[in-house]
N, C-alpha and C positions, 0 to 999 in steps of 0.2 A: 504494500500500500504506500501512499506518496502522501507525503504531506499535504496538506489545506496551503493555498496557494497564502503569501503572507500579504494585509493590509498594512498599507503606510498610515500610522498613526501617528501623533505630533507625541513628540518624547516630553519630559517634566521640562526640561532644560527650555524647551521651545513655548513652552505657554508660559514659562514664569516671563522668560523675554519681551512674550506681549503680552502682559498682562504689566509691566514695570515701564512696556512704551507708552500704556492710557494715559491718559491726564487727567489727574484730580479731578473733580469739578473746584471753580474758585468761589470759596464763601463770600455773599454779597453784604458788605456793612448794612446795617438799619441805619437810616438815617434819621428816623423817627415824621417824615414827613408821608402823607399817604398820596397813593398815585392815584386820579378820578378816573374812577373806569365810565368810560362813555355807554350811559343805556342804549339799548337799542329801539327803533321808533316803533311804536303800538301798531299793530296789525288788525286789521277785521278779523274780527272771531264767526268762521264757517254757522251757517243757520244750523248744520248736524248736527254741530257741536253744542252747541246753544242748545239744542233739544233734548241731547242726550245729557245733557248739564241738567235739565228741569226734571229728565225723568229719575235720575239717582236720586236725586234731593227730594223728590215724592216716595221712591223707596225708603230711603233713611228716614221719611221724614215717619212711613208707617213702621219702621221697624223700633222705630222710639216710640212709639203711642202704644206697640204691644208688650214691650219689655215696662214699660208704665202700668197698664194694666197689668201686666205680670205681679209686680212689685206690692199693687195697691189688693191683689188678691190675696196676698200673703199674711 
């Protein structure tokens, strides 16, 4: 029988090397001043959405009224 053909694998010697070429990242001072992040401009909100907004809030709004009655039957 013959050996399993050999793969070239990187030696220790070869990944300490690049891993000693990376470069740090460099720590950024605080300067204590805050940078304004620019909002971005308000969009129309789709009519789906809009609906499907009214119909959760009519769920929740029954899932509160049974857990109430739950509460008040106790």
């Amino acid at each position: 029988m013959t050996a399993p053909p050999r793969v070239a694998t990187p030696s220790d010697a070869d990944v300490q090397e690049e891993e000693a070429g990376e470069e740090a990242p460099v720590p950024v001072p605080l300067t204590g001043r805050r940078r304004e992040i620019p909002w971005p401009e308000p969009q129309e909100v789709p009519p789906q959405w809009l609906a499907r907004l009214e119909h959760l809030q009519k769920g929740l709004q029954d899932v509160k009224y049974q857990i109430e009655g739950a509460l008040e039957d106790e």
